[in-house]
C-alpha positions in Angstrom: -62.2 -119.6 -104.9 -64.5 -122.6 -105.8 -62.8 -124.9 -109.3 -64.7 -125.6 -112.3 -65.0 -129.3 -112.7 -65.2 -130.0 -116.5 -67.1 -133.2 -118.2 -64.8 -135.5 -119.7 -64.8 -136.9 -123.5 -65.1 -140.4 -122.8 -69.0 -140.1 -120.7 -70.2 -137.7 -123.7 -69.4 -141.0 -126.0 -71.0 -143.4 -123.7 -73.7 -141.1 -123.8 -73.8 -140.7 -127.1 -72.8 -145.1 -127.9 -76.5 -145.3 -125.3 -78.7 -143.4 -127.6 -77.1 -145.1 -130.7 -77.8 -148.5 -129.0 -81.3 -147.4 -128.9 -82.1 -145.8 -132.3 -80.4 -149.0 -133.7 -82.6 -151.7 -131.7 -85.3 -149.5 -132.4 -84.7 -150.2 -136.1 -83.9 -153.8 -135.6 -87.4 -154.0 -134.1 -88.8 -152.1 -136.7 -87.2 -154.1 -139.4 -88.0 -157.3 -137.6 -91.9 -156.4 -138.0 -93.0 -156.5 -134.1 -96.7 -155.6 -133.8 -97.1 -152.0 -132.3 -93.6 -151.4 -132.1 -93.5 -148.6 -134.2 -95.5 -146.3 -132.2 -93.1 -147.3 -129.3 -90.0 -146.7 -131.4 -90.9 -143.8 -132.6 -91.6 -142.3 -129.0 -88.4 -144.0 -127.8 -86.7 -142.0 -130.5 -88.4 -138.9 -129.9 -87.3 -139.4 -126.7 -83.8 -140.1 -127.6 -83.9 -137.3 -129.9 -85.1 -135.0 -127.5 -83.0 -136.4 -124.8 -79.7 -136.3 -127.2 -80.7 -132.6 -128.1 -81.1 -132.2 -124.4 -78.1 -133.5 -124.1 -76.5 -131.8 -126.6 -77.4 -128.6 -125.0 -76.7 -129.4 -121.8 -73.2 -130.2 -123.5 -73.2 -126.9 -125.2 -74.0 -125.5 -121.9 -71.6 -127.2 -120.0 -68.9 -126.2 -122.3 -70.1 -122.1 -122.1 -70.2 -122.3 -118.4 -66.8 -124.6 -118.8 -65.7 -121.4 -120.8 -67.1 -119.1 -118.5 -65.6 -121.2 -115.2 -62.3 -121.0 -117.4 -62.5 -117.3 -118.2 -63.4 -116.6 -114.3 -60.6 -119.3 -113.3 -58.0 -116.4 -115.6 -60.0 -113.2 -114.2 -59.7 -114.8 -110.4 -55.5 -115.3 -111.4 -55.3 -111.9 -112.6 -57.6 -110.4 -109.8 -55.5 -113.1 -107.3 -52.6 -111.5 -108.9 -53.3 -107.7 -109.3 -54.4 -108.0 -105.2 -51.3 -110.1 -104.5 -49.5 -107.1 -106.8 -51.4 -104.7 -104.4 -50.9 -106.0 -101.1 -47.2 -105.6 -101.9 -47.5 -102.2 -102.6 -49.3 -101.9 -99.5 -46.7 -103.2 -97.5 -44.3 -101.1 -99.5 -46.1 -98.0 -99.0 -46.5 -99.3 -95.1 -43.3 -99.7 -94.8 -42.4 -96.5 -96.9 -44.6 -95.0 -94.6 -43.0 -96.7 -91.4 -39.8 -95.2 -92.4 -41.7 -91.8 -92.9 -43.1 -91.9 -89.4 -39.5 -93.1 -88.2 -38.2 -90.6 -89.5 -40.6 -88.5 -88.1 -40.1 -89.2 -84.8 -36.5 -88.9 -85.3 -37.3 -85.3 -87.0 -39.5 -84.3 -84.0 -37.3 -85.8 -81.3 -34.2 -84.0 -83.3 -36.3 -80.9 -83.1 -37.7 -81.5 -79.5 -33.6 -81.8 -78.6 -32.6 -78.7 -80.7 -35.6 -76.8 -78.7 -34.6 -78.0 -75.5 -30.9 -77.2 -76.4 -32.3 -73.4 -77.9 -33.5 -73.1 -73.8 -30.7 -74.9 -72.3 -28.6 -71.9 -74.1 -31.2 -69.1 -73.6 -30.7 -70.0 -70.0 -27.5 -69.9 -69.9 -27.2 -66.8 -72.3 -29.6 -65.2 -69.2 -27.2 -66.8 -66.7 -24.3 -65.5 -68.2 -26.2 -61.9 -68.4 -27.2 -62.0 -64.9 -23.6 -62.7 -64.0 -22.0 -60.2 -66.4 -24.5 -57.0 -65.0 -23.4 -58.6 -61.3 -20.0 -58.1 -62.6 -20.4 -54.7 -64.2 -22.3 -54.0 -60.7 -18.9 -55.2 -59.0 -16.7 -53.2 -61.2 -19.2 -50.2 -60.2 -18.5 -50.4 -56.6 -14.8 -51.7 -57.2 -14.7 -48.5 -58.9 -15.9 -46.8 -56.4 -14.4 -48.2 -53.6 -10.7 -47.6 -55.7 -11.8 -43.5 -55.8 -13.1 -43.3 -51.8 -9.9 -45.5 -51.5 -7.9 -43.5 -53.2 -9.2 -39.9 -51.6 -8.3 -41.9 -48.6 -5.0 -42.4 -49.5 -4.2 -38.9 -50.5 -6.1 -37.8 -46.7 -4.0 -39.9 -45.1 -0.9 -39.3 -46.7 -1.6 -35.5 -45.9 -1.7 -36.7 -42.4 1.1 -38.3 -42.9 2.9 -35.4 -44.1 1.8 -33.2 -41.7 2.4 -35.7 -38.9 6.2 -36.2 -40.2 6.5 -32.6 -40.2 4.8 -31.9 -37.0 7.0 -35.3 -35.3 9.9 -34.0 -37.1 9.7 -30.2 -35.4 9.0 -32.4 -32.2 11.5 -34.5 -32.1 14.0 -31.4 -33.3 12.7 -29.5 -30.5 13.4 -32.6 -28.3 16.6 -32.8 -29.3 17.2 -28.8 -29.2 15.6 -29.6 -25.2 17.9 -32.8 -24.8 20.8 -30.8 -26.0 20.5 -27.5 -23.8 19.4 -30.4 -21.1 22.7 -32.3 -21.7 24.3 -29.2 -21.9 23.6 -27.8 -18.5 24.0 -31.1 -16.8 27.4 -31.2 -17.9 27.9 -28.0 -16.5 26.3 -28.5 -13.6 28.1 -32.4 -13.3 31.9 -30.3 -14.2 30.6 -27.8 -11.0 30.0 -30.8 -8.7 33.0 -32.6 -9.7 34.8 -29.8 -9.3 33.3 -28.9 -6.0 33.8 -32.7 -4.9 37.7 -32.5 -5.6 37.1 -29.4 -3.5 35.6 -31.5 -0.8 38.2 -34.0 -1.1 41.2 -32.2 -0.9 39.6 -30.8 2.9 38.7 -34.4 3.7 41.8 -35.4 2.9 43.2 -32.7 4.7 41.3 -33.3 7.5 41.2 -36.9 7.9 43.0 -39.4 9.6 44.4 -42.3 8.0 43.2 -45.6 9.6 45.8 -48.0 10.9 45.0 -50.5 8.2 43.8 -51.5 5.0 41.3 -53.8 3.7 40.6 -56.6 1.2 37.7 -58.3 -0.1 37.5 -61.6 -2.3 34.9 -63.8 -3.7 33.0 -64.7 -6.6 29.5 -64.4 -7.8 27.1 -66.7 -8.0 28.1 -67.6 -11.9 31.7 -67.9 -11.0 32.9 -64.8 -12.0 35.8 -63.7 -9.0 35.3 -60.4 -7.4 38.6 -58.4 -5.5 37.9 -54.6 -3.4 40.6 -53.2 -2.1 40.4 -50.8 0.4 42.6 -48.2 1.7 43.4 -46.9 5.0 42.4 -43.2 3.8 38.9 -44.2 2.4 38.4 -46.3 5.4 39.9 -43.3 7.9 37.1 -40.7 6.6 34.0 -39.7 8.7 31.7 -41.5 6.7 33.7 -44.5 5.9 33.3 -46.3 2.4 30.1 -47.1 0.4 29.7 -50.4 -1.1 26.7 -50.4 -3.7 26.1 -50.1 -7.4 25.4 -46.0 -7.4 28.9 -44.6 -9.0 27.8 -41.4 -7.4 27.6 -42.7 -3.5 29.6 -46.2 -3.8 33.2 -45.3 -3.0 33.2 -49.3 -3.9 31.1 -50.4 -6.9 29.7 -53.4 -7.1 28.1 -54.3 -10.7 25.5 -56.5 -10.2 21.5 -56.8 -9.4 21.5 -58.3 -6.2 23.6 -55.2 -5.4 21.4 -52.1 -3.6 22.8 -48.4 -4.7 23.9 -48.0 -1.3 23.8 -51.5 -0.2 26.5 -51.3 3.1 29.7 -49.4 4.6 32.4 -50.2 6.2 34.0 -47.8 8.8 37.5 -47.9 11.0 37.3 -46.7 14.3 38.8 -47.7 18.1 40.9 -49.9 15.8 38.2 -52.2 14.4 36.7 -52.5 11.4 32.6 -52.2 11.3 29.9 -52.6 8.8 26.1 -51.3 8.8 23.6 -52.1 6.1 22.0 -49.2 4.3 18.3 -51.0 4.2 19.8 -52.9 1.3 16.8 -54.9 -0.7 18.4 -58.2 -0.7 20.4 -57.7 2.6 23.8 -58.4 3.9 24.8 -61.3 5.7 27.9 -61.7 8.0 29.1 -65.2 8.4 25.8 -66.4 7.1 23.5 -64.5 9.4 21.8 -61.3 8.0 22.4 -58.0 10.4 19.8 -55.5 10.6 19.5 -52.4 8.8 21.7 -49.6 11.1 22.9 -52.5 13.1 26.8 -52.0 13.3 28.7 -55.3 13.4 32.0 -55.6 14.2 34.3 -57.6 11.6 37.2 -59.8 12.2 39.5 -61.3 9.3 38.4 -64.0 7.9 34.9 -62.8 8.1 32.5 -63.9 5.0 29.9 -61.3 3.8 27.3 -62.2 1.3 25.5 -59.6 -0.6 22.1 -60.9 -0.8 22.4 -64.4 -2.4 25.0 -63.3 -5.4 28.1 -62.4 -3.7 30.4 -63.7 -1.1 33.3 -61.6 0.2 35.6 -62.8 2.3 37.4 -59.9 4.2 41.4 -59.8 4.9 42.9 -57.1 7.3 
């Protein structure tokens, strides 16, 4: 905004001291008598007249606009003022509404995160529904696998029942067999033993003592010591004596796996002692050398017979 530059007092007196300096020579002149100075004076003072009114309004003039510049000056301050007064408003309401659209976008992103957090849990809330109905559909078929299980059960504990039963008239039957079984075999094993005494009273009878005895030693293989003893009667029978691991055969039992049932015999005749392998699985060997099956070998004291690779007998007449 342009100023107002305002006349000062001091040129308005030198004007005013000029136009006196002239009405005053003018006088001076007139006074003085100068031809045809009056007619000049008189214009000159027209002149000054009219130039002092002039002036004079000009003055005036220059003191309204002065006014006017003054009263502009004051309506400019208060117009500089009132927009100065506005433009803080303006930032107050811009920065009012700064905060408002702050606090809009916090609103809307608050509300955009609640949303997203509504679907995050509607989600889950489906999730969670899914996976309860697929637990319900579980407990169905649990539910139902518990009642086929249990019919099941209760078939196969009546098979159960009716197998103990049936197994337990079995195995009573079994032992009703076993017993009558057992029975008869002892009757049968009293008839034999008492038709073997039988038999061995006519043996005896009817056999002749040989002229000697017999004695075996040895050991097994783990050590353990092994003594037969045989007598002149055993040895003196028509059949000799047995050596083997069948109680029922062996006149001479000899406990032990390499052992055969009938593994050899011994027999006394023409004053000599023999021995014949019964086709023993492991053999017998006299002095080392295995005989053949039905081969009868004459033995001497001192004699060492192994039975197969377990036992070693040495013989004493």
């Amino acid at each position: 905004m342009s100023k107002v530059t305002r006349r000062s007092p001091p040129r308005r007196i030198a004007r005013v001291g000029v136009a006196a300096c002239i009405v005053l020579g003018v006088a001076w002149d007139t006074a003085l008598g100068q031809p045809g100075a009056s007619t000049l004076d008189e214009d000159m003072v027209r002149a000054v007249a009219t130039a002092a009114e002039i002036a004079a309004q000009r003055d005036t003039e220059a003191r309204e606009a002065q006014a006017a510049a003054n009263a502009a000056l004051q309506e400019a301050a208060a117009a500089r003022a009132r927009a100065d007064a506005a433009l803080e408003r303006a930032r107050t309401l811009e920065a009012q509404a700064n905060a408002t659209q702050a606090e809009r976008d916090v609103a809307r992103a608050e509300a955009e995160a609640l949303r997203a957090e509504a679907a995050e849990r509607e989600a889950a809330r489906a999730t969670l529904e899914q996976r309860a109905e697929a637990a319900r559909a579980q407990a169905r078929d649990a539910q139902t696998r518990a009642a086929t299980l249990e019919r099941q059960l209760t078939q196969e504990q009546r098979r159960f029942y009716l197998s103990l039963v049936a197994g337990s008239l079995a195995l009573l039957a079994v032992v009703l067999v076993a017993w009558r079984f057992a029975r008869r075999r002892r009757r049968e094993l009293a008839e034999s033993e008492a038709a073997r005494l039988a038999a061995d009273e006519q043996l005896a009878a009817a056999v002749t003592p040989a002229p000697f005895s017999c004695l075996l030693e040895g050991t097994h293989a783990d050590g353990r010591s092994v003594v037969v003893k045989i007598g002149a009667a055993q040895l003196g029978s028509r059949d000799g004596v047995i050596v083997g691991r069948n109680p029922a055969r062996a006149g001479v039992l000899l406990d032990h796996p390499e052992a055969s049932r009938e593994h050899f015999r011994l027999t006394a005749g023409n004053g000599a002692l023999s021995i014949v392998d019964l086709h023993s699985t492991n053999g017998t060997f006299v002095n080392g050398t295995e005989i053949g099956s039905d081969a009868v070998t004459v033995l001497s004291p001192g004699d060492e017979i192994r039975v197969g690779a377990a036992i070693r007998l040495t013989l004493s007449i």
